[in-house]
SEDREN-572780 format. One record per residue (C-alpha): z, x, y; residue in one letter. Coordinates in Angstrom, 1 decimal. Layout:
BEGIN
<node pz="Z" px="X" py="Y" res="a"/>
...
END
This chain:
BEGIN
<node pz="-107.3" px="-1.6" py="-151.4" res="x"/>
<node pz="-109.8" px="-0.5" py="-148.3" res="x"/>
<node pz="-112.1" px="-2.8" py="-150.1" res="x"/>
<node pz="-109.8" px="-5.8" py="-150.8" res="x"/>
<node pz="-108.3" px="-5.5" py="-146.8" res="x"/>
<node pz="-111.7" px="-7.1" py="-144.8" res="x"/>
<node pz="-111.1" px="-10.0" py="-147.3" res="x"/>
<node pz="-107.8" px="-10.7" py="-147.6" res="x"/>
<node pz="-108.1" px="-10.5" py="-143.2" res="x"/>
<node pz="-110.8" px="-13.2" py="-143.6" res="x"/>
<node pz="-108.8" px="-15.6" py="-145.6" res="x"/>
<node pz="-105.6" px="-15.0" py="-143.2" res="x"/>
<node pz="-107.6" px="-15.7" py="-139.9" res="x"/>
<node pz="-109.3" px="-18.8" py="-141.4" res="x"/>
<node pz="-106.4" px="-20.5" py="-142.3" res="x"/>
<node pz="-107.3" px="-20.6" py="-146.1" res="x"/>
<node pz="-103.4" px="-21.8" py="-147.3" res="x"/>
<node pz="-104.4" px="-24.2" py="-149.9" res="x"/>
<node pz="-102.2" px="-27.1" py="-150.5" res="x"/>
<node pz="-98.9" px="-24.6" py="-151.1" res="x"/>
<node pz="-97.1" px="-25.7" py="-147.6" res="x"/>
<node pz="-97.1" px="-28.8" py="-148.7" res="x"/>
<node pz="-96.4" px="-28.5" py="-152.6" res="x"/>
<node pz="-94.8" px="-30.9" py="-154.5" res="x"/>
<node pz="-91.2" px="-29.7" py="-156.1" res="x"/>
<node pz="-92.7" px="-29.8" py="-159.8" res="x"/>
<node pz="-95.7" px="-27.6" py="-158.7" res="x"/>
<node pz="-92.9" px="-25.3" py="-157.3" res="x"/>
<node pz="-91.1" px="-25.8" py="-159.8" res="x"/>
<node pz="-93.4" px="-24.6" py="-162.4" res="x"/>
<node pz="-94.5" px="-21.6" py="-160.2" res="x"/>
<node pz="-91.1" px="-20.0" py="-160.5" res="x"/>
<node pz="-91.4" px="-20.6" py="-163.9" res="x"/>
<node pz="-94.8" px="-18.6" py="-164.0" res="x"/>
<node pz="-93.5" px="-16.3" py="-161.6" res="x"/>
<node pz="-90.4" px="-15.5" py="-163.9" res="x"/>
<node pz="-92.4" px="-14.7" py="-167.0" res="x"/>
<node pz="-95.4" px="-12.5" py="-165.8" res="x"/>
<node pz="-93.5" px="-11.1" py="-162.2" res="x"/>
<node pz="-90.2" px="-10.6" py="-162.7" res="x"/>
<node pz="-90.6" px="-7.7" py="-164.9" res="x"/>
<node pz="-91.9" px="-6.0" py="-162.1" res="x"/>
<node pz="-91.0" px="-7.7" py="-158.9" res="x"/>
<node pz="-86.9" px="-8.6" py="-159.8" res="x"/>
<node pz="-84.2" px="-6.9" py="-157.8" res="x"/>
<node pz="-84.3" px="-3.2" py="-158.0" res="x"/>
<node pz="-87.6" px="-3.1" py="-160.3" res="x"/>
<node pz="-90.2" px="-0.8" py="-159.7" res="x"/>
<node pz="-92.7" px="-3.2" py="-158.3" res="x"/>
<node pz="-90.1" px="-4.6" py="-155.5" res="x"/>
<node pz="-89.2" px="-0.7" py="-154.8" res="x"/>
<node pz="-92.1" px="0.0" py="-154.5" res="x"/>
<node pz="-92.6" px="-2.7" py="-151.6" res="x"/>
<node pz="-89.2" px="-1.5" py="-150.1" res="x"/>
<node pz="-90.6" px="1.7" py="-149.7" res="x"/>
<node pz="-93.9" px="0.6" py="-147.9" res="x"/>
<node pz="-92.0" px="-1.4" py="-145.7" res="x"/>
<node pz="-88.9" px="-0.3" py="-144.9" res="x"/>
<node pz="-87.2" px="-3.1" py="-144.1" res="x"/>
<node pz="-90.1" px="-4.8" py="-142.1" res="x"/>
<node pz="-90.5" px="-7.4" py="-144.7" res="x"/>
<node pz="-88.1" px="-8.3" py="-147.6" res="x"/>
<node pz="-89.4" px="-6.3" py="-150.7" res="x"/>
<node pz="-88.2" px="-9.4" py="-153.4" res="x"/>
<node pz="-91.1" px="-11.6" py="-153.3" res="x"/>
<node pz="-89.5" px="-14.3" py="-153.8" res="x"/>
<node pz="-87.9" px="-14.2" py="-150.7" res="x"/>
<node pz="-91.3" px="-13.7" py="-148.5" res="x"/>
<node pz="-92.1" px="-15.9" py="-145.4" res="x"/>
<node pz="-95.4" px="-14.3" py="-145.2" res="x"/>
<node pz="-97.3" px="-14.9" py="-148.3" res="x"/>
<node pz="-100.2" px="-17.1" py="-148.2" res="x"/>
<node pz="-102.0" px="-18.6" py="-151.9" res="x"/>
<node pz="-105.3" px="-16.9" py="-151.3" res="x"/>
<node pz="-103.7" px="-13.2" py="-150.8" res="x"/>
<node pz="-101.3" px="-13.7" py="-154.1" res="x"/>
<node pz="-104.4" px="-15.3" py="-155.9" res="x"/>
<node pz="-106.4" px="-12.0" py="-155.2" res="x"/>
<node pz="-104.0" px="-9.6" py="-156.0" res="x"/>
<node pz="-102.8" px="-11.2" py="-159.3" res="x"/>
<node pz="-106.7" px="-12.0" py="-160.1" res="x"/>
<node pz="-107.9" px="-8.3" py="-158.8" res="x"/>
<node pz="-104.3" px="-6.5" py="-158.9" res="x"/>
<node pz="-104.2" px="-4.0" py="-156.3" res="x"/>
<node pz="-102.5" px="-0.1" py="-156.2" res="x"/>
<node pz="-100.7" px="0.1" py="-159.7" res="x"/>
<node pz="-100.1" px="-3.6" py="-160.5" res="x"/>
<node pz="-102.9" px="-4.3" py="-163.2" res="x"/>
<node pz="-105.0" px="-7.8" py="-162.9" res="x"/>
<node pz="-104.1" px="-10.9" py="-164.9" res="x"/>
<node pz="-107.0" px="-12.8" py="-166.4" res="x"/>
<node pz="-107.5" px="-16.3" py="-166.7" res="x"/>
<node pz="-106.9" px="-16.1" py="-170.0" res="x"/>
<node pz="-102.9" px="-14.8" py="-169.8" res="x"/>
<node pz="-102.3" px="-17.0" py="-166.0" res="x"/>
<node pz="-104.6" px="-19.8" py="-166.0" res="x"/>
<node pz="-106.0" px="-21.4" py="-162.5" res="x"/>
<node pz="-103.5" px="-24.0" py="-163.0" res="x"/>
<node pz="-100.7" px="-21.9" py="-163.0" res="x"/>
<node pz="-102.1" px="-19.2" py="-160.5" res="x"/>
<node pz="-102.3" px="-22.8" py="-158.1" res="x"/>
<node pz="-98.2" px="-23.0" py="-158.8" res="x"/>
<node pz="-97.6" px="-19.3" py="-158.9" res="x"/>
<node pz="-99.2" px="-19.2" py="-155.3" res="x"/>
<node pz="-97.2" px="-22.3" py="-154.5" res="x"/>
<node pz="-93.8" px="-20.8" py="-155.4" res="x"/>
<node pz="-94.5" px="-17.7" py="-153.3" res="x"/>
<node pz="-95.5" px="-19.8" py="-150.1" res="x"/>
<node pz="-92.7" px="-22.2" py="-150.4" res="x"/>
<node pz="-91.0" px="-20.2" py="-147.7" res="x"/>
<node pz="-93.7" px="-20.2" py="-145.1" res="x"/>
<node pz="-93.1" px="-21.9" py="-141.6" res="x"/>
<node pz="-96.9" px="-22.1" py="-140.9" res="x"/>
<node pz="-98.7" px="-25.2" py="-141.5" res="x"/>
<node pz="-101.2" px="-26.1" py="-143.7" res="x"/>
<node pz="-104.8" px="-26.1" py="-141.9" res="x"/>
END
């Protein structure tokens, strides 16, 4: 994760949101739907992956994805390309670009900052 940190700061400080802020409702749309098959396993209510992320934030942050403000495509697109502590990768081969665009989509739906 030390390793991953410099980059996902460099995405963050350049702006690097992608088209998500301003996502159509079918790209959204099919990101929950992408989102629902390969995440909620791990990232529902009370599953490991969203217990874990209560316990590193402690209320700082909500711990259901889903219900992030914060989340910005390029940082989902690394960890679901690269994974990161005990959440394994996903190749293009099981979450294609295309739905990696919507899945990042979905998860910044929430965000008040603009696209740059």
């Amino acid at each position: 994760m030390k390793g991953l940190a410099p980059v996902l700061f460099a995405f963050a400080c350049l702006g690097l949101a992608g088209s998500a802020f301003g996502a159509d409702e079918a790209t959204i749309q099919k990101g929950e739907k992408v989102f629902d098959y390969w995440c909620a396993t791990c990232h529902g209510p009370g599953l490991p992956g969203t217990v874990a992320l209560e316990t590193k934030y402690k209320g700082g942050k909500p711990a259901l994805l889903s219900e992030r403000t914060d989340l910005i495509p390029p940082v989902t697109k690394t960890f679901v390309r690269h994974g990161v502590s005990i959440m394994p990768f996903f190749r293009k081969t099981e979450i294609t670009d295309a739905d990696l665009d919507a899945l990042a989509a979905y998860l910044a739906r929430n965000n008040k900052t603009p696209n740059r």
